[in-house]
C-alpha positions as CSV (number, residue, x, y, z in Angstrom):
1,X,70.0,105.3,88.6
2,X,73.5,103.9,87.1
3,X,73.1,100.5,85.4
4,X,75.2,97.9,84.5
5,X,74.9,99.5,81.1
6,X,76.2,102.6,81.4
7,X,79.1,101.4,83.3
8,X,80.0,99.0,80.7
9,X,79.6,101.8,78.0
10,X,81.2,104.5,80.2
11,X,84.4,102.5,79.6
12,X,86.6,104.3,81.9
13,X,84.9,107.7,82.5
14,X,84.0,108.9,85.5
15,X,81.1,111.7,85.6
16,X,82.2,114.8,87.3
17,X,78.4,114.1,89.8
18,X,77.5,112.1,92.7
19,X,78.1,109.1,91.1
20,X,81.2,110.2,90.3
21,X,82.4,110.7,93.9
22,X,81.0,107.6,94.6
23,X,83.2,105.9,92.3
24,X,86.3,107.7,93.7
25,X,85.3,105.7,96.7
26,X,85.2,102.6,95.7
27,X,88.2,102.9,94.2
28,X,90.0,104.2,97.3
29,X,88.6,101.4,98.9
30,X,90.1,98.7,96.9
31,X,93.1,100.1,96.2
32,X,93.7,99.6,100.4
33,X,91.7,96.6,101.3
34,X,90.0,95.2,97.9
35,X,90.7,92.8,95.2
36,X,89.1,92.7,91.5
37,X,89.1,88.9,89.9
38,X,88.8,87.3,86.5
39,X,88.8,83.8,87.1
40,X,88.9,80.8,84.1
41,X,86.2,79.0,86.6
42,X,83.8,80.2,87.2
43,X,82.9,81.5,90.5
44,X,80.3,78.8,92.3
45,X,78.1,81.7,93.9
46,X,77.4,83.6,90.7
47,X,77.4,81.1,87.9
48,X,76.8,83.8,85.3
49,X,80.2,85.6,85.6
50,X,83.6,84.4,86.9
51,X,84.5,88.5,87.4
52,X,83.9,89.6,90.7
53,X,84.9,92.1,93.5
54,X,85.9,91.5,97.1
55,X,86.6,93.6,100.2
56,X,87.6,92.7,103.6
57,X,87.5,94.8,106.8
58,X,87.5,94.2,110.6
59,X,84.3,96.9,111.1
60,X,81.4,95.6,109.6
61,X,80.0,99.4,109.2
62,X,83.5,100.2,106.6
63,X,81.9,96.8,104.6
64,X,78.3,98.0,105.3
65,X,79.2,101.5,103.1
66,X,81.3,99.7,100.5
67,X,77.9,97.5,99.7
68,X,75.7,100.6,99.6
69,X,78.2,102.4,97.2
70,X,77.8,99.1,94.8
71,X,74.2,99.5,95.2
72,X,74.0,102.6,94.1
73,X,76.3,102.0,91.2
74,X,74.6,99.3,89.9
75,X,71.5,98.4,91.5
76,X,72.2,94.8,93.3
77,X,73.6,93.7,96.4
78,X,76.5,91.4,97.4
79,X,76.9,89.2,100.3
80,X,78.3,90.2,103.6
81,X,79.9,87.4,105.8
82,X,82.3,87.0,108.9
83,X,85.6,85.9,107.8
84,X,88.7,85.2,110.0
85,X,87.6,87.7,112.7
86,X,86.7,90.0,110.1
87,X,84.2,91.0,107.7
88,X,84.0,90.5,103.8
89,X,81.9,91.8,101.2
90,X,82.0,90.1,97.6
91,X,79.6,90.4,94.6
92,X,80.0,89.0,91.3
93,X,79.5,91.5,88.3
94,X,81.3,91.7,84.7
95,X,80.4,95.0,84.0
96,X,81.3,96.5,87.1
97,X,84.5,94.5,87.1
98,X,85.2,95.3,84.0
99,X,84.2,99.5,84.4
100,X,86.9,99.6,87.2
101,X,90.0,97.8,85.1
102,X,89.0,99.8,82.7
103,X,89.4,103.2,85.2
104,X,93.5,101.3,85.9
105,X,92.5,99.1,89.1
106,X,94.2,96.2,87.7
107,X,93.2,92.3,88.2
108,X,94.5,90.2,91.4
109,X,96.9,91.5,94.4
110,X,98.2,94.5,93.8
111,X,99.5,96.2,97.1
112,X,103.0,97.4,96.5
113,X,102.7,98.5,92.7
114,X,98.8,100.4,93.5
115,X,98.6,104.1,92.9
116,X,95.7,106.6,92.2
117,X,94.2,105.5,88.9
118,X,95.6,108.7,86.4
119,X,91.9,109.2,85.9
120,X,91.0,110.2,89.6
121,X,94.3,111.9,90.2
122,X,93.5,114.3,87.1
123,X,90.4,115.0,88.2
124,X,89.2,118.1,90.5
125,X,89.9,118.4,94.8
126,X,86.5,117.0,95.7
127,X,86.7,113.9,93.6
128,X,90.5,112.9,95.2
129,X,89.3,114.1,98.7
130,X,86.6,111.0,98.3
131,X,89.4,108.7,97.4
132,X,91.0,109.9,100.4
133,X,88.3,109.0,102.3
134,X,87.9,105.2,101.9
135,X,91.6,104.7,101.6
136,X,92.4,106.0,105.3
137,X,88.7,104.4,106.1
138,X,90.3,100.9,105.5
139,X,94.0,101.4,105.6
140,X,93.9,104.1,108.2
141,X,94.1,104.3,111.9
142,X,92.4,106.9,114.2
143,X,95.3,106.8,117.2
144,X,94.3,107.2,121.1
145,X,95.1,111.2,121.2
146,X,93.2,111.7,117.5
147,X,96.2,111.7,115.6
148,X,95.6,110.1,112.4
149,X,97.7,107.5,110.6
150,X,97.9,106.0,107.1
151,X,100.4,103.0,106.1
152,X,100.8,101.2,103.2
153,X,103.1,98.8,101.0
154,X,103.0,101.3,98.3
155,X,105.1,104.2,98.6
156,X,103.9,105.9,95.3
157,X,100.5,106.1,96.7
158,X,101.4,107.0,100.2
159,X,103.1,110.1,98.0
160,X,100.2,111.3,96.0
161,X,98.1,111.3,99.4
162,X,100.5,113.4,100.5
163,X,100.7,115.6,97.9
164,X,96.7,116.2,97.9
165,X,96.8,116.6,101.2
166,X,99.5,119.6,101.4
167,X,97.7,120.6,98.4
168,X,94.4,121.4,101.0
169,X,97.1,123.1,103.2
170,X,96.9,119.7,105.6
171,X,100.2,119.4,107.8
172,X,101.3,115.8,107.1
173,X,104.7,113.9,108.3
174,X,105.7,111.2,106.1
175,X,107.7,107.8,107.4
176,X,109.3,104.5,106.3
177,X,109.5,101.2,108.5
178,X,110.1,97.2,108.4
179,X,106.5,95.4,108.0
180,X,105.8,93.7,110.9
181,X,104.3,90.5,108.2
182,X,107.0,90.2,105.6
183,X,110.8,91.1,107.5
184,X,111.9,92.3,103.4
185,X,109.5,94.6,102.6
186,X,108.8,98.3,103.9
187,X,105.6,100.1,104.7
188,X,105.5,104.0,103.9
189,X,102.8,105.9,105.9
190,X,102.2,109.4,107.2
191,X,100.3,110.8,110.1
192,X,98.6,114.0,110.9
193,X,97.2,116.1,113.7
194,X,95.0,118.5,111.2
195,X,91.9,117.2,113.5
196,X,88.6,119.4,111.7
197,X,89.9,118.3,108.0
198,X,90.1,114.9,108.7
199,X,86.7,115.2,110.7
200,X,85.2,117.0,107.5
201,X,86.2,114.3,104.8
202,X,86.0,110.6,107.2
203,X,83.3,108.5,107.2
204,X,82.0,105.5,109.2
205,X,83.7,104.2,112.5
206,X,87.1,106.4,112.1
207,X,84.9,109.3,112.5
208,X,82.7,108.2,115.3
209,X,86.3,107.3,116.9
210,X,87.9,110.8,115.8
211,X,84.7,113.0,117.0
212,X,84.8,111.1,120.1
213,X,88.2,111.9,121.2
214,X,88.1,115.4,119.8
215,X,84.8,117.1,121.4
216,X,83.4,113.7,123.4
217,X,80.2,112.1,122.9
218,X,77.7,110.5,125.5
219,X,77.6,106.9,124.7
220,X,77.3,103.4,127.1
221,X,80.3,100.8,127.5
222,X,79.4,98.5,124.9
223,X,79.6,101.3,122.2
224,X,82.7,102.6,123.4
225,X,84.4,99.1,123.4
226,X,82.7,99.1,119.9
227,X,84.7,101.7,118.6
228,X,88.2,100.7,120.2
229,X,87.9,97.1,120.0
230,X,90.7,95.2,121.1
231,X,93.0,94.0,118.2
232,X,94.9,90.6,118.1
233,X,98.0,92.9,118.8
234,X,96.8,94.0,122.2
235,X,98.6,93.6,125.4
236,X,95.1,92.9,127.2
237,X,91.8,93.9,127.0
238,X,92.9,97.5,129.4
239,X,89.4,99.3,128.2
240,X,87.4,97.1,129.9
241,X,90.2,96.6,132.7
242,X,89.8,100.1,133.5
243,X,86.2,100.2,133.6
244,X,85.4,97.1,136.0
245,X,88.5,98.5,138.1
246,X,86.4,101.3,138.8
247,X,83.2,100.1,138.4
248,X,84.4,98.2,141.7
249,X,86.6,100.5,143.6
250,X,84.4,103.5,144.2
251,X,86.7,106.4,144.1
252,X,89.8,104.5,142.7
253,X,93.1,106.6,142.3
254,X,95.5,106.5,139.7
255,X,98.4,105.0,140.9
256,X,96.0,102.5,142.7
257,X,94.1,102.0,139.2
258,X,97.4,100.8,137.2
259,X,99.0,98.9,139.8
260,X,95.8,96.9,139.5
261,X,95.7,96.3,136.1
262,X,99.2,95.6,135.8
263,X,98.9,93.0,138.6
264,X,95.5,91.3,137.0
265,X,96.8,91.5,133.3
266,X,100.0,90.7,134.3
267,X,102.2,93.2,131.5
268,X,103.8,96.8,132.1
269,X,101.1,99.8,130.7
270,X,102.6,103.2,130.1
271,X,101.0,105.7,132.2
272,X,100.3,107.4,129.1
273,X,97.9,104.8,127.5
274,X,95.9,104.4,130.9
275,X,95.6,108.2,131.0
276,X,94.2,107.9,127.0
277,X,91.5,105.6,127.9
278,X,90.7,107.4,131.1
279,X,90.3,110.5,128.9
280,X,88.0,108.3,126.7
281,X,85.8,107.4,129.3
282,X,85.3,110.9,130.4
283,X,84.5,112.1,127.4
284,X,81.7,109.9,127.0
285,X,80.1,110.5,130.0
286,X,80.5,107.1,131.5
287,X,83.5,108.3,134.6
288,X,84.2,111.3,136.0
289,X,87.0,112.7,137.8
290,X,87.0,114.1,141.0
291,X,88.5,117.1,142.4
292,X,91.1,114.6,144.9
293,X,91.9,112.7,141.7
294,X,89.9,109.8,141.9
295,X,87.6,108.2,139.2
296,X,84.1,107.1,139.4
297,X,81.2,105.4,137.6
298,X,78.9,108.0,136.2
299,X,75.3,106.6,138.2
């Protein structure tokens, strides 16, 4: 079992084991979604240290993994709590702090100047495929037809993603656009269709989303809304719209089904994105189609 010890002795190595990979995660995760702190007050909650480590997600299950990987690290758990419709972990620990400064995570906000520590980027494929994997777990988005999407303030580390990815003969198309918070500053992203490697490497919600859309899964309503949730940027809540549409037109048709939602929500939906969710629903078991072209509730 790691200790705090051997993370403060370690002093910027990263064993080539489990623990290692680990690691690789965690550090993908906060270079996306975390922040490391060294305050001169000292933090209320853990009197002991004023260095501690923070995470914030909307899916509790992304936070959920990022406090097991701690544990495992070091032996102790943080706190989990809701925060602003979210989810944020925190846990106050010098060494630990300390062990990932010392790996080139550096102190405070860092989104636009963040790249692969040069430790993890020297390091073999399996070790930068886990950094992968928590970065596009928090800062990457699994889109209605599975195509998956990464964005980010920092354009050298959308770059080296890409370049590990090609490097795992991954098809990846890079782009550039305004960020929708700050009207001065550019995101840089890529997105990808290469549906079994991105199934192989995910973890946690992403790939429950992914494996859903990709070979279906039987699951009820409440875990379907679950995994496609509707964000604060949502046009209407057209899941669920869908569903009781049907639920109470037995043998609704398509053109009938979006004139209704249209009319009820009151907004224009592409055909396109009722089509998506209607595939969704199919594919976990909860509609089917019939051979005239009408939906129904699976009974």
């Amino acid at each position: 079992m790691y200790n705090n010890k051997l993370v403060e002795l370690e002093n910027g190595i990263i064993p080539e084991n489990d623990i290692g990979a680990t690691i690789c995660k965690l550090c993908g995760a906060i270079s996306t979604d975390g922040t490391i702190y060294k305050q001169n007050k000292i933090w209320n909650n853990y009197p002991i240290s004023s260095y501690y480590f923070e995470i914030t997600d909307e899916w509790y299950e992304n936070i959920l993994l990022v406090s097991e990987w701690i544990f495992k690290l070091i032996n102790k758990k943080g706190s989990i709590k809701p925060y602003k419709g979210a989810y944020r972990f925190r846990i106050g620990n010098k060494a630990l702090v300390k062990y990932l400064v010392s790996l080139g995570i550096p102190y405070g906000q860092k989104c636009e100047t963040i790249s692969i520590p040069n430790k993890i980027f020297m390091m073999d494929n399996d070790f930068l495929l886990a950094f992968i994997t928590s970065a596009i777990m928090f800062d990457g988005t699994v889109k209605l037809d599975g195509t998956i999407e990464f964005s980010t303030i920092s354009k050298k580390l959308r770059d080296q993603i890409v370049k590990i990815l090609k490097m795992n003969n991954v098809k990846v198309k890079k782009f550039k656009q305004k960020f929708e918070r700050w009207s001065d500053k550019w995101k840089y992203g890529f997105y990808s269709k290469s549906f079994d490697f991105f199934l192989d490497i995910l973890e946690g919600p992403k790939k429950e989303k992914l494996n859903l859309i990709r070979r279906g899964k039987e699951m009820n309503l409440k875990e379907l809304l679950n995994l496609f949730p509707e964000r604060a940027q949502s046009k209407g809540p057209i899941l669920k719209e869908i569903y009781n549409q049907i639920l109470h037109n037995d043998g609704i048709s398509f053109k009938k089904l979006k004139r209704n939602i249209e009319k009820i929500l009151k907004i224009k939906v592409h055909r396109n994105t009722i089509l998506l969710y209607l595939n969704l629903l199919v594919k976990s078991k909860i509609m089917i189609r019939t051979k005239r072209g009408c939906y129904k509730i699976v009974k």
